[in-house]
FIPAZA-554698 format. One record per residue: residue in one letter; x, y, z of N, C-alpha, C in turn. Coordinates in steps of 0.2 Angstrom, whole numbers, plus 5000, padded with zeros to 4 digits. Layout:
residues N
AXYZXYZXYZ...
This chain:
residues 476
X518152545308517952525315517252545317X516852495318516152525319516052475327X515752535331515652525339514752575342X514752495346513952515347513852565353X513652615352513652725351512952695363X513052705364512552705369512152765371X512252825368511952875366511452865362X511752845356511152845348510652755349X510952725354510752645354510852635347X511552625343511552615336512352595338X512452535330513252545331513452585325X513952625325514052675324514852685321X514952715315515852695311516252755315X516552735318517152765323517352815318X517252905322517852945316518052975323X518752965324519053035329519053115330X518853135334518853215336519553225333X520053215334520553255331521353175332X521853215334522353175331522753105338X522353115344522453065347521553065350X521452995350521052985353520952975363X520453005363520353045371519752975374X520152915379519552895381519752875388X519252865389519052875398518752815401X518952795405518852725409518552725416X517952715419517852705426517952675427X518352675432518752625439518552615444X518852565447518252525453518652585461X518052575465517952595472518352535476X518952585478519552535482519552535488X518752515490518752475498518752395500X519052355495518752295494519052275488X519152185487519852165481519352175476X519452175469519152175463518952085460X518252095463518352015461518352005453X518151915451518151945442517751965438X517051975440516352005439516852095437X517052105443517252185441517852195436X518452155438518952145432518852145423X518052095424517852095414518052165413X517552205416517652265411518352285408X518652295412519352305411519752275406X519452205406519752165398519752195393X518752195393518352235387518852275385X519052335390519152385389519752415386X520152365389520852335384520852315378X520352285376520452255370520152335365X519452375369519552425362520252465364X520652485369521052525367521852485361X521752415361522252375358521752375351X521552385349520852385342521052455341X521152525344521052585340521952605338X522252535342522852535341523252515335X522752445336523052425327522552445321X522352505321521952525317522052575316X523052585320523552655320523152715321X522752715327522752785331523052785336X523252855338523652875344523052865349X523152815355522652855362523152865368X522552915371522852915379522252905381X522252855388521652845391521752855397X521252875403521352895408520952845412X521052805416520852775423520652805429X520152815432520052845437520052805445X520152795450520152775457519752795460X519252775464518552805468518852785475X519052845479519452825485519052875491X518652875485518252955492517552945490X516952955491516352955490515952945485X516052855486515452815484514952795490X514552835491514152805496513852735494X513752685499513452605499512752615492X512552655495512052675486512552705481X512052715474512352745470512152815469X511652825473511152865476511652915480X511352945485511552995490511452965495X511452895499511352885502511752835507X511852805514512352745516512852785517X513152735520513952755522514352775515X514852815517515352795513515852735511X515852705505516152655505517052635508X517252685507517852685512518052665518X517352715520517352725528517252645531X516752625527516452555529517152505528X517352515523518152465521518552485529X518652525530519052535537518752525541X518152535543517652505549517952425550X518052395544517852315544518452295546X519252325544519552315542520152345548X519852365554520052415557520752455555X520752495549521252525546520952605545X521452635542521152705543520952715534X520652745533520252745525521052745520X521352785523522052795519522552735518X522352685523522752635519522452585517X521652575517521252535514521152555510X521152615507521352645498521952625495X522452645499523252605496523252565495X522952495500523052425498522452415494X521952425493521852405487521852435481X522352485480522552505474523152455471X523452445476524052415475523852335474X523252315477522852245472522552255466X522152295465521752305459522452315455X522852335454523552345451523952305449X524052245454524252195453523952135448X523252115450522752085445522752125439X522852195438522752235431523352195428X523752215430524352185426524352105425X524252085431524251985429523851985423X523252035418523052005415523252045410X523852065408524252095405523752155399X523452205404523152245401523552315399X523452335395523952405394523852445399X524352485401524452525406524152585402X523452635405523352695406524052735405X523652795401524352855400524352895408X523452895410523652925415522852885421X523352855427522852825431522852885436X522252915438521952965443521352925447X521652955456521552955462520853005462X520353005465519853045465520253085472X520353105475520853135480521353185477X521553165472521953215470521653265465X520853265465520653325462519953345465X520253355473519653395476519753465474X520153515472520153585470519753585465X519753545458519453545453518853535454X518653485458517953485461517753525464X517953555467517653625472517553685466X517853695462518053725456517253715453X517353635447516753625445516053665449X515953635455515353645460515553755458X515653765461515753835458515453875453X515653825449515653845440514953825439X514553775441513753735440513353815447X513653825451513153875456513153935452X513553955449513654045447513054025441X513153955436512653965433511853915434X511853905439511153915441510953845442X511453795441511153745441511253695450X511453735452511453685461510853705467X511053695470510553725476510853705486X510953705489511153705495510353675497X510553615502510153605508510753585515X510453575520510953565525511453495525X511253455519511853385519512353405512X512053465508512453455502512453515498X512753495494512653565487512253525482X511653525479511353475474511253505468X511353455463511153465457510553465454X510153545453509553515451509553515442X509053445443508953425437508553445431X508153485434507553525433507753575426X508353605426508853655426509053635417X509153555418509553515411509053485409X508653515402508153515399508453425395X509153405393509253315393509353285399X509353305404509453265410509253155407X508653165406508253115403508653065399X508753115394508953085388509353025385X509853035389510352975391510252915390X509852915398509752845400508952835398X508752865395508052855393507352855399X507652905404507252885411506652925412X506152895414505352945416505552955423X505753035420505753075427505053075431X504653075427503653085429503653025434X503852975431503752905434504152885441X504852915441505352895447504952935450X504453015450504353075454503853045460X503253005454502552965455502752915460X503352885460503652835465504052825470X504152895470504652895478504252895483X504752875488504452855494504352925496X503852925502503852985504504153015509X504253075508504853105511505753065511X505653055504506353045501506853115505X506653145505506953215507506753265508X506753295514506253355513506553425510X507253435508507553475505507753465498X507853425495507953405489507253395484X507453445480506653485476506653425472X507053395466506653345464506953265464X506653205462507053125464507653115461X507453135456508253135453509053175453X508853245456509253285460509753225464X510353265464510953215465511253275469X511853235475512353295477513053295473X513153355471513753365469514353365473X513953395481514553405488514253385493X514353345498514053325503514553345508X513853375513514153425520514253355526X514653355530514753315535514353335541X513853265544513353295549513853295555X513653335561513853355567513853265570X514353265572514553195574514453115568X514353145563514453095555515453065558X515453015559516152995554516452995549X516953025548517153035540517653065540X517953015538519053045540519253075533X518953065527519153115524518753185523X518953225524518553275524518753365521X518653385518518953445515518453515519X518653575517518253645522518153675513X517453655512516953715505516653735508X516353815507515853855510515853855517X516353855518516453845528516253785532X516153735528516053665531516353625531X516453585533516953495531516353475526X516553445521516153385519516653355513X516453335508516753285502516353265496X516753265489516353275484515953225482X515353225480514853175477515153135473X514853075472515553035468515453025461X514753065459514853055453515553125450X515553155453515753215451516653205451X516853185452517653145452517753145445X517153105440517553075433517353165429X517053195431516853255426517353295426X517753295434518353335435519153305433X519053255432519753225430519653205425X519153205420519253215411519253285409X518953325413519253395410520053415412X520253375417521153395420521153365414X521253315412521653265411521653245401X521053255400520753245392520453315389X520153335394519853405391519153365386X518653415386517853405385517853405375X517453405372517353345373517953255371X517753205373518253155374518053105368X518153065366518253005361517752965362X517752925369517552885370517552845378X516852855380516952845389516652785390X517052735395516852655395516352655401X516152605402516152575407515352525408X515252515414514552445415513952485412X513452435411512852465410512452495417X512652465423512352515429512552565430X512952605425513252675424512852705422X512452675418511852725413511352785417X511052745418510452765421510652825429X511152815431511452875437512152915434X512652865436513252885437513452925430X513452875423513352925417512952975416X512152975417511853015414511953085419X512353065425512553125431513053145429X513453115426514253155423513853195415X513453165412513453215409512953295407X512553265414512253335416512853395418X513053375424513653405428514353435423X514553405419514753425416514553475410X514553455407513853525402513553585407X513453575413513353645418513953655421X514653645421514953655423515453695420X515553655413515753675405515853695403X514953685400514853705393514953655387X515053595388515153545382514953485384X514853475378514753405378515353365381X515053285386515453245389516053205384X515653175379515953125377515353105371X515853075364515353065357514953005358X515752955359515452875360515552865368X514952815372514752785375514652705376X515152695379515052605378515152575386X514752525387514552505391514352425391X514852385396514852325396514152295399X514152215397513452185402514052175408X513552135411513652075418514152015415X514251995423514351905421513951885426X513651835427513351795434513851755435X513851705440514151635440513651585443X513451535438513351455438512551495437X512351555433511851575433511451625441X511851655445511651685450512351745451X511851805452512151875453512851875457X513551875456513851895460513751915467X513851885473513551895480513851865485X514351915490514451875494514151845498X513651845500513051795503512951725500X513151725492513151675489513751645490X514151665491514751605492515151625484X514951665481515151665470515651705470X515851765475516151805473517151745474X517251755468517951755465518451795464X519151785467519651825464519951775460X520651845457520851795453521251745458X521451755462522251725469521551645467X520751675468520351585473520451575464X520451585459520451545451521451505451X521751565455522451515453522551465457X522051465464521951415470521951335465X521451345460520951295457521251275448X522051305451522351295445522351325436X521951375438521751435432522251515432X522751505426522951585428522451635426X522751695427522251765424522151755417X522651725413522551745407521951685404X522051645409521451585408520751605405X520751675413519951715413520051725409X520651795406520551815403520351795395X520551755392520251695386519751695388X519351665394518851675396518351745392X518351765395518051835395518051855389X518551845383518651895375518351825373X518251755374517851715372517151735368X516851795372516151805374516151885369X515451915368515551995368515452015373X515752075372515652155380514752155381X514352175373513652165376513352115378X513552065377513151995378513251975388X512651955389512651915395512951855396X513451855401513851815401513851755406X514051675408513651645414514451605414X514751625419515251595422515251515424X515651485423515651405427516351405425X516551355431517351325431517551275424X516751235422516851215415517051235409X516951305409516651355403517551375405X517751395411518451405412518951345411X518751305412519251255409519351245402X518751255400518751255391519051305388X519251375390519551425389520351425390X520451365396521351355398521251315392X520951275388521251215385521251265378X521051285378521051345370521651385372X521751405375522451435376523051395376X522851335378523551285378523651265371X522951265367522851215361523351295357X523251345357523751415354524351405356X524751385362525051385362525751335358X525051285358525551225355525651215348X525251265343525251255337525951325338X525851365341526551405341526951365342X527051315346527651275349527751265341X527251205338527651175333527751205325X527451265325527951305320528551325322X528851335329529551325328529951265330X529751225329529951175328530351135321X530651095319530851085312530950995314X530850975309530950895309531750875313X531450845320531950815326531950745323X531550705320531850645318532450635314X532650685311533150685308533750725311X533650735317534150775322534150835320X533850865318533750935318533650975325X533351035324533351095332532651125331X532651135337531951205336532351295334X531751295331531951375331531551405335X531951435337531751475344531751545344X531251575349531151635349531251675354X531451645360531551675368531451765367X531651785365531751875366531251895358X530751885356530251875350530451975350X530551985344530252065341529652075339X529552145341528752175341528652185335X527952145333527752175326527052225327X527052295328526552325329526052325323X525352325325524852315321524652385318X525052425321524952515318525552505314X525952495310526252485305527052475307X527352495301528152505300528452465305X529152425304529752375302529652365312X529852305314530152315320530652325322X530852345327531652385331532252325328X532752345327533152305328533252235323X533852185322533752125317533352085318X532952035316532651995316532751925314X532451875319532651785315532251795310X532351735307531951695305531251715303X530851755300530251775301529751735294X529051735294528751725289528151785289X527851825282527451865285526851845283X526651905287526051905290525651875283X524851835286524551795281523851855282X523551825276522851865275522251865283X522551805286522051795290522151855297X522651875295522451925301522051995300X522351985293521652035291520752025294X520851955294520051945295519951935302X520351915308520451925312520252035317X520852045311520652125314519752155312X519552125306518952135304518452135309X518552075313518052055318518352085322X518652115326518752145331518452215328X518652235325518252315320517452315321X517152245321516552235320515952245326X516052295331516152315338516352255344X517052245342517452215346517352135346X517152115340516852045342517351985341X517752005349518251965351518051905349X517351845350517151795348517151785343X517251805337517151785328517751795329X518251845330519151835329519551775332X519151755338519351675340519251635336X518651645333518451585329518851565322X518951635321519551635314520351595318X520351625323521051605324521051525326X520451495328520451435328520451385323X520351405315520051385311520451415304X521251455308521651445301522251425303X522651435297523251435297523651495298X523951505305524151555306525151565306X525351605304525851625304526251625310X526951645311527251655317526951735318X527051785313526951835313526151845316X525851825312525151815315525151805319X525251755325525351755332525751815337X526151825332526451905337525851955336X525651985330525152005330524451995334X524151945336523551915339523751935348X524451925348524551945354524651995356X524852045352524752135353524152145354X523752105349522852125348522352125354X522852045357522352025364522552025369X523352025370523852025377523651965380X523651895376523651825381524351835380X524951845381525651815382525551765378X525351765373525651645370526351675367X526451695364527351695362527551685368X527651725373528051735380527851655384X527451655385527251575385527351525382X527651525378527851465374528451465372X529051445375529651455374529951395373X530551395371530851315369530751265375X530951215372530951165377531751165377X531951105382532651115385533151065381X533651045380533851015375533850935380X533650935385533550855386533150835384X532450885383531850855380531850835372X532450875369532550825362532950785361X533250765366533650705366533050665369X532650665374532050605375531750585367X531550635365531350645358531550595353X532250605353532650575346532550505351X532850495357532950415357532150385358X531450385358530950395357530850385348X531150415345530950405337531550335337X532150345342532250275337532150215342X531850225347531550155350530950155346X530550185342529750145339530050125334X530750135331530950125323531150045325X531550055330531749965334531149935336X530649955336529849925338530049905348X530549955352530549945358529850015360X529149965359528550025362528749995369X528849955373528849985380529250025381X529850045378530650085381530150165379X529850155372529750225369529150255374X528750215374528250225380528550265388X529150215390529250245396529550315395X530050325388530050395385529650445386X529050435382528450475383528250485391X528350465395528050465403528650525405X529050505403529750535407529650605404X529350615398529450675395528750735399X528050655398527650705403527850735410X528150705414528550725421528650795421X529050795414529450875413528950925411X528350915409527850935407527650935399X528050885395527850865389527550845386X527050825382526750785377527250765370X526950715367527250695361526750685357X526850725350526250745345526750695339X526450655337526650615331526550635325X526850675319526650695313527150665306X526750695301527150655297527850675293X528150725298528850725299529250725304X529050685308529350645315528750655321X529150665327528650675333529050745336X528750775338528550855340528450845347X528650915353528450905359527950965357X527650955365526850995365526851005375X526551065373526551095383526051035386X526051015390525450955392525251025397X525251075401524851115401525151205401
């Protein structure tokens, strides 16, 4: 399995730290629904943990929740994002966290993503963070001004290295009087103190103050609870780099003593119709306005494994149509391998309660129907996943063989579209339209068969004519 290292700028052949892999996912700031610009990642991010999975390693992944101090900057600067969700919202920041955990949640699952071993609340490790800040002061790397506890960078000889960033150059460019207590630009707060009449309803008492922890410092202290240093593999956007990552790994290694994390991966963007995500534009989408418009999540979701994680992505409703009709089109070749020749009054073979064939090995639970095994091409399918996740070449294979029933259970562990689950028999009236349909074209009645066929669409049918009778097919 080789995956492009964001560290080394190199793609890189995956060896595990030890016997379960440790990987770690940034999770969105819940003042606000997750549109699907934020959701891609999440895709990506499923597919590598369903890829380390059929390549039979153990993982535990850990999810984070940003419910406390993301300020409007990614900086030190702005409201807090919370605060401003309940400003707008007139709620108190604690239920405008809830309710949007309990949508981002919602939408996770609608796009039938693996559930995290452990999903963490940044609120539930304010002691660990006060902790960290502690552990980074004794050994020299913070400093105190009257808004915070800061991290000076001066201190972490790679600060840089990461993100590849000219500290000389950001120094050269700041505006002046960026701060008059913050020794250098790049300096970040670890803890911010709450100003005399600031609002801010969450609020904790460090060093005899109210205030609340910097928000990069949440993911350094809930992979050390949770994974412990160093981890496998840390996801997230590329506007991670250049701050919020290369802040996690300063702060951690001063708090420490270890390296963060081996592999670093890092999705692009998506635009829509070629312009940024922006409420102002009128683009931002959820999944609720795509079902509005007749598209489920799994629609985006083909959407989205369509493409790669590094590649730039350009959204349109067209490009999303094209992706419902590729999933109808997998569908319906599953339909009609369990299908058997109805012109001669046969039955379908049906799968309704289908058994798990996991792609990390060994027999599945329980008796099984009817089975055929697994074909070479899923081999070639995993290869291209292997290949740093190039969900796009494994589409292409799977549009372009002949796949198995097995094969299809497999594809569907690999990429969680539900087509098995979504493709269940038809009802037994639909093969009685069927049969009398094959014997009105055999009697040359094409009006009666014709009106067959319409009756059949109503119910949601197509009729596939092959050269062992006629077959039904989802019309969507």
């Amino acid at each position: 399995m080789k995956l492009y290292n964001t560290a080394s700028r190199k793609i890189e052949t995956f060896k595990p730290l030890g016997e379960v892999v440790k990987v770690y996912t940034c999770g969105p700031t819940v003042y606000s629904n997750a549109h699907i610009g934020n959701l891609t990642a999440y895709i990506y991010w499923d597919l590598l943990v369903r890829a380390l999975r059929a390549n039979k390693y153990k993982v535990k992944r850990v999810l984070n929740l940003t419910d406390v101090g993301h300020l409007v900057s990614d900086g030190d600067e702005g409201e807090d994002k919370l605060e401003k969700g309940a400003a707008r919202e007139g709620r108190t920041v604690w239920e405008v966290a809830d309710s949007y955990i309990e949508k981002f949640l919602d939408d996770y699952r609608s796009l039938e993503l693996s559930e995290p071993e452990v999903i963490a609340r940044a609120t539930d490790y304010i002691d660990a963070d006060m902790q960290a800040v502690d552990l980074m002061t004794e050994r020299g790397f913070t400093y105190e001004t009257r808004d915070g506890v800061y991290f000076d960078t001066a201190k972490f000889d790679d600060y840089a290295k990461f993100a590849r960033l000219d500290i000389e150059g950001l120094q050269a460019g700041a505006r002046v009087g960026f701060s008059s207590e913050k020794r250098g630009v790049a300096d970040f707060a670890v803890w911010k103190f709450i100003q005399p009449g600031e609002k801010h309803a969450m609020r904790w008492d460090y060093l005899g103050r109210p205030g609340y922890p910097g928000w990069h410092l949440e993911c350094s202290t809930i992979i050390h609870e949770t994974l412990g240093e160093p981890i496998d593999i840390h996801t997230g956007g590329i506007d991670h780099i250049p701050v919020h990552h290369t802040n996690e790994i300063a702060q951690s290694y001063a708090a420490y003593g270890h390296e963060l994390a081996r592999v670093w991966m890092h999705c692009n963007f998506i635009t829509i119709d070629g312009e940024k995500i922006s409420k102002s534009l009128g683009n931002v989408f959820l999944l609720s306005d795509l079902a509005e418009r007749g598209f489920s999540a799994l629609d985006y979701k083909m959407w989205v494994l369509s493409g790669h994680y590094q590649g730039a992505r350009n959204f349109t409703f067209e490009s999303l149509g094209a992706a419902k009709q590729r999933r109808l089109n997998w569908r319906n070749r599953i339909a009609a391998l369990n299908q058997q020749d109805i012109s001669s009054g046969g039955s379908c073979r049906t799968f309704s309660s289908p058994t798990s064939l996991t792609l990390s090995g060994g027999p599945p639970p329980g008796p099984s129907p009817a089975r055929v095994t697994p074909s070479g091409h899923i081999n070639e399918i995993l290869n291209a996943v292997n290949d740093n996740l190039n969900s796009a070449e494994a589409f292409a294979v799977i549009d372009n063989s002949e796949l198995t029933l097995d094969d299809w259970r497999m594809v569907d562990e690999l990429f969680g579209l539900r087509l098995i689950e979504d493709s269940p028999d038809a009802p037994d009236d639909v093969y009685e339209l069927l049969r009398e349909r094959d014997r009105m074209r055999a009697e040359k009645d094409y009006k009666r068969s014709d009106e067959l066929r319409d009756l059949l669409l109503e119910k949601g049918y197509t009729v596939k004519d092959t050269p062992e009778g006629a077959i039904w097919q989802y019309a969507e």
